[in-house]
N, C-alpha and C positions, 0 to 999 in steps of 0.2 A: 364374427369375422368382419361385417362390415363396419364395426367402430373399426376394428386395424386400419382397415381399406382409406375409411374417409374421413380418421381422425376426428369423427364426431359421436358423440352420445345423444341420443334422443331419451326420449322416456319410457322408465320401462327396463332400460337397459343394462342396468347394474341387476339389478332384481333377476334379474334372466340370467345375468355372469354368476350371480349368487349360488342357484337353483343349479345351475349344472354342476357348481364347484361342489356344493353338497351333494348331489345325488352321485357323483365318483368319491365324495371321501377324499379330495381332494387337498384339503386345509390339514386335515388330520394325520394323512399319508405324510405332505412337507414336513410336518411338526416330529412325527416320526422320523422320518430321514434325516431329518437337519441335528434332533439330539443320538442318532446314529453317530454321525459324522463328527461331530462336540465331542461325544465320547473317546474316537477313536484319536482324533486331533488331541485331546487330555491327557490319552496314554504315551503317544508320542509326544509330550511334554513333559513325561516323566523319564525317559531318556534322555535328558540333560540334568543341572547340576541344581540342586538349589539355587534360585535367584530371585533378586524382587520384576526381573523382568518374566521369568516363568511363573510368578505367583500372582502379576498383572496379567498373562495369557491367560492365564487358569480363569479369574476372574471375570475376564471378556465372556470367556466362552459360558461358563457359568449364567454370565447376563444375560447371554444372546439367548439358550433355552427356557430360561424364565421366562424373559420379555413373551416366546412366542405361546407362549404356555398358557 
């Protein structure tokens, strides 16, 4: 909280953002949610027509859960 506060990092302090993000499962939850959401954004891209503009949406989305993967 007080990086937010005072816009500063001391030492020490990522290390500590680390440990909390881990001990809630917190990376793993996003990573869950986010190809939730990919998914569901996919299907509603199949309710349009064929196009190379739906077959580049597909692909983003496809990217984006790789990448976090």
């Amino acid at each position: 909280m007080r990086c937010m506060q005072e816009h500063e990092q001391r030492e020490g302090d990522f290390e500590q953002a680390m440990a909390i993000l881990s001990r809630h499962n917190a990376i793993e939850r996003s990573i869950a949610r986010a190809e939730e959401i990919i998914a569901q954004a996919k299907r509603l891209l199949d309710l349009f027509p064929e196009s190379e503009a739906r077959r580049v949406m597909r692909a983003i989305a496809d990217f984006s859960v790789a990448r976090a993967s």
